[in-house]
Each structure stands twice: as structure tokens, then as C-alpha cells.
N, C-alpha and C positions, 0 to 999 in steps of 0.2 A: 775060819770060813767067811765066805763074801757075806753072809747076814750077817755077821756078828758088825759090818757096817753100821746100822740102821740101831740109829737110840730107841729103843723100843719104849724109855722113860720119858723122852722126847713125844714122840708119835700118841702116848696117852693121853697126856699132859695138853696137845695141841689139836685133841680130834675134835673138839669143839668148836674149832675154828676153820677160816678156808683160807684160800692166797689165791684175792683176788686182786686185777691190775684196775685203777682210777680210769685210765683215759678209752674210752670208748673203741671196740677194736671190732675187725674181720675175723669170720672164726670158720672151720672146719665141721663142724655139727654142736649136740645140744652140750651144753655144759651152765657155768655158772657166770659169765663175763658176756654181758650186754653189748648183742649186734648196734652195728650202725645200722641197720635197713629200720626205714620207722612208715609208720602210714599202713603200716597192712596188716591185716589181723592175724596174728598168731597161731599156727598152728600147732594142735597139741599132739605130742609124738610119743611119751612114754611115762611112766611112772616110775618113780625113786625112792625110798625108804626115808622120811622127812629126818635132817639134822640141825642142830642149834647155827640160826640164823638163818637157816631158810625163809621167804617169805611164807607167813601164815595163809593167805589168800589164795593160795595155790594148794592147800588139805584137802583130799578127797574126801570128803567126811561120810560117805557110802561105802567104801573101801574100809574108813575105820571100825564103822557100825559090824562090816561082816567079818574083820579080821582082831577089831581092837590092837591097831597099832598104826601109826601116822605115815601114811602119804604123800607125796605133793604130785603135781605133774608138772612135766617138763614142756618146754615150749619150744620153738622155732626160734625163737627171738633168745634165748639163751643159747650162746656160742662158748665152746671149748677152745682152749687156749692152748698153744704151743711154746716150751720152754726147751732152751739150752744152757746147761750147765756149763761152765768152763774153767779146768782147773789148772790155775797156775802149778807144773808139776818141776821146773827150776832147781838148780840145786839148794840157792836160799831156804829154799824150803823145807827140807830135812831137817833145821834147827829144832831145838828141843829140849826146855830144862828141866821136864819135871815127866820123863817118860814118856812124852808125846809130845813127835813132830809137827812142825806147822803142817804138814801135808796128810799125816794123820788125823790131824783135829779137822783140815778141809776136806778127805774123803767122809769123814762117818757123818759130816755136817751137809754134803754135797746129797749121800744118802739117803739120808733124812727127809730130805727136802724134798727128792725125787719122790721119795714112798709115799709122801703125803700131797703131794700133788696128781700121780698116778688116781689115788683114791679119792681126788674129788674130782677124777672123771677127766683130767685134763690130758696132754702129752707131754713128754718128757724125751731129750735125748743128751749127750752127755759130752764134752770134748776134752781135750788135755792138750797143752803149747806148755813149749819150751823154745830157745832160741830163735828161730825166724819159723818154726813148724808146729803144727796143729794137726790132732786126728779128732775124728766128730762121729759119732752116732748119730743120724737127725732124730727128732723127734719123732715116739713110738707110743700107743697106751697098749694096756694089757700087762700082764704077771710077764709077757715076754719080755717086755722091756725091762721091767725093772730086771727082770735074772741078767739081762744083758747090760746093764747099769752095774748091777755088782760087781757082775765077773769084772768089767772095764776098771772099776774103781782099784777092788783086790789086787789091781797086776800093776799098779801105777808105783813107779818109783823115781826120786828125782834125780835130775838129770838137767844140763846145760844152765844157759844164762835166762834171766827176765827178759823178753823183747815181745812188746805189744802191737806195735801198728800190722806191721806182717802178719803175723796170725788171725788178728782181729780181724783184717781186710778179706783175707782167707775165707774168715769162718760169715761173713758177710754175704760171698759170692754163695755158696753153696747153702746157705739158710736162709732163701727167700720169702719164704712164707711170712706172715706177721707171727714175730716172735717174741717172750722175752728173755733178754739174755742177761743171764743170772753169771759175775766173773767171782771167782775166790781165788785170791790171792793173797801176799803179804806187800804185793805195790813197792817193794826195795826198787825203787825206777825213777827216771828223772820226768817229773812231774809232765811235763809238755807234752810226752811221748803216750799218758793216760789221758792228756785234753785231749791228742790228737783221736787217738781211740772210739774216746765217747761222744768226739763231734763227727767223725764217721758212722757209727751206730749210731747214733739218733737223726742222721739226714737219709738215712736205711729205714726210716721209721721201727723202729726198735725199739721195746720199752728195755733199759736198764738197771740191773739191781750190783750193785760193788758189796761184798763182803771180802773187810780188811782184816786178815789173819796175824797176828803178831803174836809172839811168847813173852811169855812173863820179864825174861830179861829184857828185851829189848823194848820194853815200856818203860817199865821200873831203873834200869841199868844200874843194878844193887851188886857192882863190882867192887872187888878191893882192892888195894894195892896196883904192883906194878904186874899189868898182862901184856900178855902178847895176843893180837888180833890178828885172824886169819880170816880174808875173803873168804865163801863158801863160792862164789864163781870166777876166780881168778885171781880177784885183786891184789895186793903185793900184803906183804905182811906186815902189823906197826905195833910199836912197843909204845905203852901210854902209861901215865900212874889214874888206876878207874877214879880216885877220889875228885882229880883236878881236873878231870873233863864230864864228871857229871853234873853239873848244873849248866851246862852249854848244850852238852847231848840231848839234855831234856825238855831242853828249849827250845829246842831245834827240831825235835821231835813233833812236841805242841804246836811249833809252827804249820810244820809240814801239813798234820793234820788238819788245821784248820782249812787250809791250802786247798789242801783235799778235796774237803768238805765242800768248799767256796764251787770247786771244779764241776764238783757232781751237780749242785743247785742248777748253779749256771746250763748245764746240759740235761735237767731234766733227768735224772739219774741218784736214785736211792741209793745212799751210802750205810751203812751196817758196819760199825767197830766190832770185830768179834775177836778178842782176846781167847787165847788157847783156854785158858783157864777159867772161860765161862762155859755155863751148862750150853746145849747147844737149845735146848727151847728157847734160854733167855733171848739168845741171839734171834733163830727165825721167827720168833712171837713180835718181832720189830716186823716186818712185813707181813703179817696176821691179819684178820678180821674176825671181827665176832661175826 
């Protein structure tokens, strides 16, 4: 079933917290991410059932008295935030050494992420690229969305090659609003082709978050002997011996990453290592807040 997406040990584990974004943004109505409009006094619009880090200042302590249980009220000057999800669905991504594919470990994480952003009031909508093509949910709140998040998830299977700027440029035109666009991927790509990406999104004003998906092996490369290696999106096949190319591989790797890493800085753009084989809170507790 499309719930059995959602870590439900995840979502415990992290309901303490929120996901919110640092740079001051435009919003849609009330939520937890601070308007730019400043100079006017705040209008109060509703009340919410207080949780850990809410501000204290904002308890209805009249409300407590008749209910004994914690309120805050919500302002004008608190804007709700819009989020797009995008899952690299490639065939790269099928890989899998321990019963779960990279694409598996990016839907129940993508999930995840949705369910608990939904619940803290925000929107959510969902996309999937592969080769030069992109399909998009925009952003939605309410239990509709998420049922529509699932279904979209549960029916994802991979398919074609890695190709970034195309899609990306795509999902640009048609998500105008102030967004953050949240990519999960494993990034198999030549590097330029993700600066070019994220210096497109962020002259969109976009905030960005990268979560880099890789399996056990292709960290580790704890091969033996003589293999044979098969592109998963075309590439020719190579016969190697794994002992005499891994300490090249893994340094290569290390590079890469750092690489990466440098890329995102530079753009302004959260980067997230999330190895298959971590729990998935450890991962999204890296873009948390108390």
C-alpha cells in the first residue's frame, strides 16, 4: 500500500520538530515561516494546538485555564510555505544491495518528508524526471494531497537516463510561486550539468535542498575479484579486477563529493548525504529545527 511509504518511526521520532526555511520569504496564508511585510501590526487569525518550539509569547493562557491544554495564536505575519519534491526516477536508480533500491529508499524518504510538512501546515506537491521529461503535482495542503503524493510515489518506477537542466528549467516555468525545491537524487551526472541546475533555481529565487541517495556499494565499493560492470542507462560494459581499482574509485568518489558539496555552498543550496542505509530521520533531522 501507498502508506506503507511513510516511516511512521521517522514521523515519531521528528514530530517535535518543524522544517523551517532561514531566508525570509512571501507566503500564501498563516503558517510558521516569517513574512517579509514588516511595519504593520499583526493580525490575529486563528488558533493552534501549541508544539515544541513554538513561541511561548503567543499561549493563550485563557484558553489554558478553560481547557488546560496549550494554545498559541497564529498571526498574519506567519506565512505558509510551498514545497516541491523532485525525484530523480532514472534507471541509475533501481540499484540495490541490501533489498532496497536507491529509488525505494527516495520514495519512503520523499514521503516522509511530505507527511511532515503537510502537518505543520505547509504545502506540498510532488515531481518525477527522467531523460529530458518531468511530470509535477504543484503544491497542495490537506489529507488530499498527501493521498495524492502517495498514489504518485507507489506508481514510480525507473526508467531512462539522469538529465538535469531540461527538467529543472521545466519545473521552473510551471512553479512560480515562492518555492522550496527539495531534488532526491543519486547525482550519477557530470557535475556542471547540476551547477547549471542550481544557478537556474536560485536566480528563480528558490530556496534548495539536494538529498544525495547512494547504496552501500557504491560508497564502500567492497568488490572482489575480477567483475564485470554494467551501465544501468546504457553505458558499454567493462571487465575490471574490484581490488586494483578500489582505492582510485574511492577517491574519486571523495572528490566528487566534496565537489558537490563546494557546488551547493556556492549556490546557496543545502546539501543532505543520505546513504540508503541510513534511518531516514537521521537524514531529514539534518534540515530540522527544534
Amino acid at each position: 500500500m501507498s502508506e506503507d511509504l511513510i516511516d511512521l518511526q521517522a514521523t515519531s521520532r521528528l514530530r517535535a520538530f518543524s522544517f523551517r526555511i532561514t531566508p525570509k520569504t512571501k507566503g500564501v496564508k498563516t503558517g510558521i515561516h516569517k513574512s517579509v511585510h514588516k511595519g504593520i501590526s499583526p493580525d490575529f487569525l486563528e488558533y493552534k494546538e501549541y508544539s515544541q518550539g513554538d513561541d511561548l509569547k503567543h499561549i493563550d493562557w485563557r484558553i489554558y485555564g478553560r481547557l488546560d491544554r496549550l494554545y498559541i495564536k497564529k498571526y498574519e505575519e506567519e506565512v505558509s510555505l510551498n514545497w516541491c519534491i523532485l525525484i530523480d526516477r532514472s534507471a541509475s536508480m533501481e540499484y540495490g544491495s541490501n533489498g532496497v533500491s536507491k529509488l525505494d529508499f527516495a520514495k519512503k524518504l520523499s514521503a516522509t518528508l511530505a507527511y511532515l510538512i503537510l502537518k505543520q501546515g505547509d504545502a506540498v506537491g510532488i515531481g518525477d524526471f527522467w531523460d529530458k521529461n518531468i511530470q509535477l503535482l504543484p503544491p497542495r495542503s490537506g489529507n488530499r494531497a498527501l493521498t495524492e503524493i502517495l498514489s504518485k510515489l507507489g506508481s514510480l518506477m525507473p526508467y531512462g537516463k539522469t538529465i538535469f537542466e531540461e527538467p529543472i528549467s521545466i519545473a521552473i516555468e510551471k512553479i512560480k510561486v515562492d518555492t522550496v525545491i527539495v531534488i532526491v537524487s543519486d547525482f550519477l551526472i557530470d557535475l556542471n550539468s547540476i551547477k547549471n541546475s542550481l544557478k537556474l533555481l536560485r536566480s528563480s529565487k528558490k530556496e534548495v535542498i539536494l538529498f544525495h541517495v547512494l547504496d552501500r556499494d557504491e560508497i564502500e565499493f567492497n568488490f572482489s575479484g575480477s567483475i564485470e560492470f554494467k551501465g544501468m542507462e546504457g553505458e558499454k560494459k567493462i571487465l575490471v579486477d574490484a581490488r586494483n581499482i578500489r582505492k582510485s574509485y574511492k577517491k574519486n568518489l571523495t572528490e566528487f563529493l566534496r565537489e558537490l558539496e563546494v557546488v551547493c555552498y556556492e549556490n546557496q543550496s543545502k546539501y543532505v548525504f543520505s546513504p540508503t542505509s541510513s534511518p531516514i530521520e537521521d537524514v531529514l533531522i539534518q534540515i530540522a529545527n527544534r
